[in-house]
N, C-alpha and C positions, 0 to 999 in steps of 0.2 A: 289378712292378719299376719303379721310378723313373727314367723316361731325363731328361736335357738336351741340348737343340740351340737351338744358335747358327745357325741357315740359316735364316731368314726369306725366300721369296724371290720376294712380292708381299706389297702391303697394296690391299684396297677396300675402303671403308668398315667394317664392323666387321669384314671377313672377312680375316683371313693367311694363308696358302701356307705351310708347312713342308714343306722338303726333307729327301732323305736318311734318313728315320725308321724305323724297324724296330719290328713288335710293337704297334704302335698298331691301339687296335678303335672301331671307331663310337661315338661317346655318351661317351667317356673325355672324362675332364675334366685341362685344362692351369692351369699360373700362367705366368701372362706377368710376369717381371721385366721391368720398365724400367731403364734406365741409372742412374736417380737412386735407386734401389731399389726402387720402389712395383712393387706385385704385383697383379696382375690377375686373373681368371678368365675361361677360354673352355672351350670345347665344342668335341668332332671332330664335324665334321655330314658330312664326306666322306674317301671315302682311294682313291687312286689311285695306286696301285703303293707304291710309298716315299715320294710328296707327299702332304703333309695336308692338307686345309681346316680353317679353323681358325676360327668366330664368337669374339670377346671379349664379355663381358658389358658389360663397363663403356664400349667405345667405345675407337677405338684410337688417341687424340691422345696426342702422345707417342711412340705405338712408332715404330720403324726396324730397318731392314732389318740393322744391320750388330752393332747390340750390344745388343740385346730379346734375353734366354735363355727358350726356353722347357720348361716342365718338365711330362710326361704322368706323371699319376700312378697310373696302372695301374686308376680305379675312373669310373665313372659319376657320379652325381651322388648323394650320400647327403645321408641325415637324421637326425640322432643324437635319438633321439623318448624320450619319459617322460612317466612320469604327471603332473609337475609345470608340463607343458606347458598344461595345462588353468587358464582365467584370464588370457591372456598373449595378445599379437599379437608377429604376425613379418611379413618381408617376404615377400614370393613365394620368396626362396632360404632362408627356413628362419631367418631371425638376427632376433635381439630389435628389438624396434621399441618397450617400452613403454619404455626406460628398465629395465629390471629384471635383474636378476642372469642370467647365463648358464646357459645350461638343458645338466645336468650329464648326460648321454646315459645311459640303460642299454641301448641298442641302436642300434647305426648300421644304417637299411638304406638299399638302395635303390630311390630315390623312383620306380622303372617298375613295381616288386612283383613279385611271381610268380606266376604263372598258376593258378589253382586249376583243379584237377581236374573235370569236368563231375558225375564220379560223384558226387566228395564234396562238390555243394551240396545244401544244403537247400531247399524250397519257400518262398517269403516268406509271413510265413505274423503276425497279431495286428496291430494299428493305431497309428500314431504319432499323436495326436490335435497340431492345429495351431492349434485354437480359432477358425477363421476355416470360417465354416457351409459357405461354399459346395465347399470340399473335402472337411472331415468326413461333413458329407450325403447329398454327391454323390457324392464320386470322392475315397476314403478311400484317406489316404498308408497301405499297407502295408510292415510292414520288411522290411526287405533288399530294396526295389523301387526303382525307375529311373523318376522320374515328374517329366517337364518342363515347366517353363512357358513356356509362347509366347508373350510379350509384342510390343511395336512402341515403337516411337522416341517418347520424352515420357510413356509410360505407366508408372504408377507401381510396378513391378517391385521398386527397392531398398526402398520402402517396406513391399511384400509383404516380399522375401525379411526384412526385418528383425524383421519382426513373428514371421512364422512362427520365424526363430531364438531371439529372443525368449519364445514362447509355448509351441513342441513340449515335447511330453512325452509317455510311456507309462504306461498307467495303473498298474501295479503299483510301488507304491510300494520296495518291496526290490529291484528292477530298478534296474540304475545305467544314466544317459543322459548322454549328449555330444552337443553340436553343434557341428559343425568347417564353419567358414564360409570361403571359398576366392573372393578377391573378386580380380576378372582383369580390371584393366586399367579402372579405376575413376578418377573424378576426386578430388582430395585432399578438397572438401567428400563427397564420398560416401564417403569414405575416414571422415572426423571424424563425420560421422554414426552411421555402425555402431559408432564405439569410442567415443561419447558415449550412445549408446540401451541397449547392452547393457551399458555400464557405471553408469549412471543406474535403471537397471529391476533391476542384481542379478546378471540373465542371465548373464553375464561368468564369475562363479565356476562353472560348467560349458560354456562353450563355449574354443574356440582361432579364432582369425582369422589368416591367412593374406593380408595383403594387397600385391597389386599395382598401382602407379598408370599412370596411362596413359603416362606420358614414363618409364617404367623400360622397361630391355630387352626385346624380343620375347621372346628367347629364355627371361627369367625369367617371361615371361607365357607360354610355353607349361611352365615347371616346376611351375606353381603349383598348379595343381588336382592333381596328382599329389604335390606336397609334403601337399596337406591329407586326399589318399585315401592315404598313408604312415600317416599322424598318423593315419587313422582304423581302417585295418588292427592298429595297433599295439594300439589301447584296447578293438577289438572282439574281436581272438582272441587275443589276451595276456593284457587285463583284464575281461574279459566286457562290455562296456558297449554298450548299444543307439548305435546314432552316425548321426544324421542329418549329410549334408554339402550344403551350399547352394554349388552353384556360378555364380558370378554376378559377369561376363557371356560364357558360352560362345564368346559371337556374336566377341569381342574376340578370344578364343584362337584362333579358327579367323581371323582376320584377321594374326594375329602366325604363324600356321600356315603362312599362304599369303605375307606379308613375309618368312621366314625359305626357302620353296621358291624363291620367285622369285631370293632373293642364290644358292639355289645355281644357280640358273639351270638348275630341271628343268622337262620341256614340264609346261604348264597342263594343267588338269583343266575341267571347270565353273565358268565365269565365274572361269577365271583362281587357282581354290583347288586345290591339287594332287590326283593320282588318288589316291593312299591316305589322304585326310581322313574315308574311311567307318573301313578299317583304324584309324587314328588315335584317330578317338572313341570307337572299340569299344573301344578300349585304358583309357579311361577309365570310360566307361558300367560297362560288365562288370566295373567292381572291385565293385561293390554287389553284398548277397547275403546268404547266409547259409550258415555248413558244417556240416556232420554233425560233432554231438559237440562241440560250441559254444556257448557260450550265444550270444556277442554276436551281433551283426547291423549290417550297413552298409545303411544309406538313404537313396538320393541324390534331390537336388531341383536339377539345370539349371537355371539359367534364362536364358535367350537374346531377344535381342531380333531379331526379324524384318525386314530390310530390307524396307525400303517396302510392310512388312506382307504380302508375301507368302510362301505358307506352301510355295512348289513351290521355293523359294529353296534351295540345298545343303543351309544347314546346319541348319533346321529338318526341311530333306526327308530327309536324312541320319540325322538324331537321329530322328526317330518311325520308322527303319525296326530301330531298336536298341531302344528304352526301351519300357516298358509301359505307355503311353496319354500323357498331356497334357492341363495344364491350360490353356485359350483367355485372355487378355484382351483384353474387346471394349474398340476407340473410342468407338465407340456409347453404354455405360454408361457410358465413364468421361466424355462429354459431357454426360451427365446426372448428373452430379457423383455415381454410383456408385461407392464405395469398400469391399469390393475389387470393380474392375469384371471378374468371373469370369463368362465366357458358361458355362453348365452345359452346353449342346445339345452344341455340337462337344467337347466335356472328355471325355473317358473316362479310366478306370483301371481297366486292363485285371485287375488281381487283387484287387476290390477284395471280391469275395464272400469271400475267405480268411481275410479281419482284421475282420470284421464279424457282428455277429449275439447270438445268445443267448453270455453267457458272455465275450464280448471286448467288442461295445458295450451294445445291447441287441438285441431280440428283434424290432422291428418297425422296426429300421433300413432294412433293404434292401425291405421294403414302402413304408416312407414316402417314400424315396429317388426310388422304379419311381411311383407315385403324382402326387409334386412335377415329375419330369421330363414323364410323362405330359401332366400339366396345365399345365403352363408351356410346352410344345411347343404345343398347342392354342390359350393365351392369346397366343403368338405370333402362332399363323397367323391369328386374331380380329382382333390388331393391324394386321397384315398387308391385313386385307380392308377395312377399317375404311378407311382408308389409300385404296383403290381404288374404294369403293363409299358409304363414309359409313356410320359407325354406326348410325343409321339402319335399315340394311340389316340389321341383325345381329337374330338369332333371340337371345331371353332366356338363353338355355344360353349362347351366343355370349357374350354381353354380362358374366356370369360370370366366362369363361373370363379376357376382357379385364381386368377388374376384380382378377383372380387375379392376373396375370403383374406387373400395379402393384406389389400389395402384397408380390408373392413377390421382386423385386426390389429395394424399400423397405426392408423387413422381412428378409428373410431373407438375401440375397446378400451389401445391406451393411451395416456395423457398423462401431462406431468402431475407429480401428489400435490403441487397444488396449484394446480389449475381447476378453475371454478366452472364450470360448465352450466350456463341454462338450461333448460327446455328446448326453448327456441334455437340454442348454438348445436346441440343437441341434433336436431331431427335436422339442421339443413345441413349437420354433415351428413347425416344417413342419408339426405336427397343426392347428394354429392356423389355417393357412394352410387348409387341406384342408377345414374346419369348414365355409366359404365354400361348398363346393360341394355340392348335394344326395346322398345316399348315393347314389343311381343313376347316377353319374359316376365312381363310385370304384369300377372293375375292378381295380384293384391292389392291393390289401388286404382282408383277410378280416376274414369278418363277427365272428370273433373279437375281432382288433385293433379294427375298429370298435366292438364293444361295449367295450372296455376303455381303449380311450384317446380315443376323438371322441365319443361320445353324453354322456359326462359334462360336454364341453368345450362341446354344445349347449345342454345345460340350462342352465349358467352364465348 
């Protein structure tokens, strides 16, 4: 039911007092008329007896206490979603931003979702290939998984996220895919970036972009990523479509998380971010997945940037105690003009034997994978000693090992942003790699594999 009240009775900063109210629930959304008639939008973030707290989206210059009407309109915050949405950018609240025709709803929901049943998911289960090696090889995006990257300040994260928007796909070609990108609190060049790249590359006619800039409201930076996991519930188990979502920059949401706790003035949590910011991202994390009796599937890709790089921080410590592993970007490689600079060691993806193997990629993937890591762990520690001792010091195996971790880093980690990478181009670099080191080094692959894909590659 549609109320109006006339009883404004504080204003700070963006936040109003509404008195007197009845029937008002948490998260209802208002218009705030102004005197001169311009309409506004806010959010109930508090209710205390018959007073309401009230955030405005827009900022509350203008309003006053005596002839602002406001009007509750009985619903939360919706998104009128369609398949025609694919192709198109919107702001964080959901409204056209390319210039283009008004996207004509087949369903309004609401942008919080509904909780799916634990019984009715499904296991994530086949692989989203990203064409960028050091994921595919390593720590393969499975669908319907929750797999974040860990970046730090100046490291090139939008250049990943765009690429992999750009490049994802599923290998079965009568499989339909989407990529719903949800950009939170983004500079306007990183804004013109994303809707120049994916609309220059093609990309565009299968993705939606969802963008937030940094100087728009907190509160539309905390809608955002939930307007593009709306948008991607809708195309996954409505339209069956595989739907990777790129959220990017987490790190800004839970900032706009903890500016929206602090106006209502609840006690702090950890360095000052409220105590349910774990509840809060669970809210998000946990839309990924897959249900019984579905085609589609949701696969999400965080990506957050690390204060001051470290990793016991909330909101990275928060996020890896929800998602399914993590992928690391070191400073390290990217001082070494590594591109993408993905540390493999600390990376895991925790489901990644699911979507991997004979039949989804190939047959000597998760051998080649266990092998590359193996040896790269070891060509480290070589580096490492190297470092303390002087090459010098190093046993011939050592010296190998060294010479490995070069080339596995050169060669294999990086590639140009946009160079597309199979599977298949994928692992026979890493056999490439492998070739390097005498068979008596290679505990991780059987002598099968060895005769069918590395002796041929010696003889050469």
């Amino acid at each position: 039911m549609v109320r109006d009240y006339l009883s404004i009775s504080e204003i700070s900063g963006p936040l109003i007092f509404v008195e007197g109210t009845k029937d008002v629930r948490y998260g209802e959304i208002a218009q705030i008329q102004l005197n001169n008639g311009e309409i506004r939008r806010g959010q109930v973030l508090e209710i205390s007896g018959r007073r309401v707290l009230l955030q405005v989206f827009e900022g509350n210059e203008g309003v006053d206490t005596r002839n602002t009407k406001v009007r509750f309109l009985g619903h939360g915050i919706e998104l009128g979603v369609s398949g025609d949405m694919l192709g198109r950018y919107f702001s964080g609240f959901g409204d056209p931003i390319d210039k283009g025709p008004k996207i004509i709803a087949e369903e309004k929901l609401d942008i919080n979702g509904s909780p799916i049943n634990p019984y009715s998911r499904d296991y994530p289960l086949d692989s989203i290939q990203t064409g960028i090696s050091a994921i595919d090889g390593m720590n393969a995006l499975i669908r319907g998984q929750k797999l974040p990257i860990f970046s730090g300040s100046g490291l090139p994260h939008p250049a990943i996220a765009a690429q992999i928007a750009r490049q994802a796909k599923v290998r079965r070609k009568e499989e339909e895919f989407a990529v719903v990108f949800g950009a939170i609190g983004i500079t306007y060049d990183e804004a013109s970036f994303f809707m120049r790249d994916l609309q220059e590359t093609g990309a565009i006619e299968r993705s939606i972009l969802f963008i937030n800039l940094g100087d728009d409201p907190a509160i539309e930076r905390i809608a955002t990523p939930r307007m593009a996991l709306t948008t991607a519930e809708y195309l996954a188990f409505e339209h069956d479509y595989h739907v990777l979502v790129v959220l990017a920059d987490m790190t800004n949401y839970c900032e706009a998380l903890r500016e929206v706790s602090a106006a209502r003035k609840e006690v702090p949590g950890r360095r000052g971010y409220p105590g349910y910011m774990y509840t809060d991202l669970a809210s998000i994390y946990e839309r990924a997945g897959r249900i019984k009796g579905r085609k589609g599937s949701i696969t999400q890709l965080p990506i957050l940037t690390m204060p001051e790089d470290d990793i016991t921080h909330p909101i990275p410590d928060l996020t890896g105690y929800i998602t399914e592993g993590q992928i690391f970007l070191s400073r390290d490689l990217h001082r070494k003009g590594v591109y993408p600079p993905i540390d493999v060691l600390p990376s895991l993806s925790r489901l990644v034997d699911r979507g991997i193997g004979k039949g989804k990629t190939r047959e000597d993937h998760a051998s080649v994978s266990n092998q590359l890591y193996a040896s790269y762990a070891n060509g480290r520690n070589a580096r490492d000693l190297a470092v303390v001792l002087g090459e010098s010091s190093l046993s011939d195996v050592d010296r190998l090992y060294l010479k490995f971790a070069e080339e596995f880093e050169s060669r294999f980690v990086a590639q140009g942003g946009y160079e597309d990478r199979t599977f298949e181009e994928t692992l026979d670099i890493g056999w490439d790699l492998i070739s390097m080191l005498p068979e008596e080094e290679l505990k991780r692959v059987s002598d099968e594999l060895i005769g069918k894909y590395l002796r041929g590659r010696k003889e050469r």
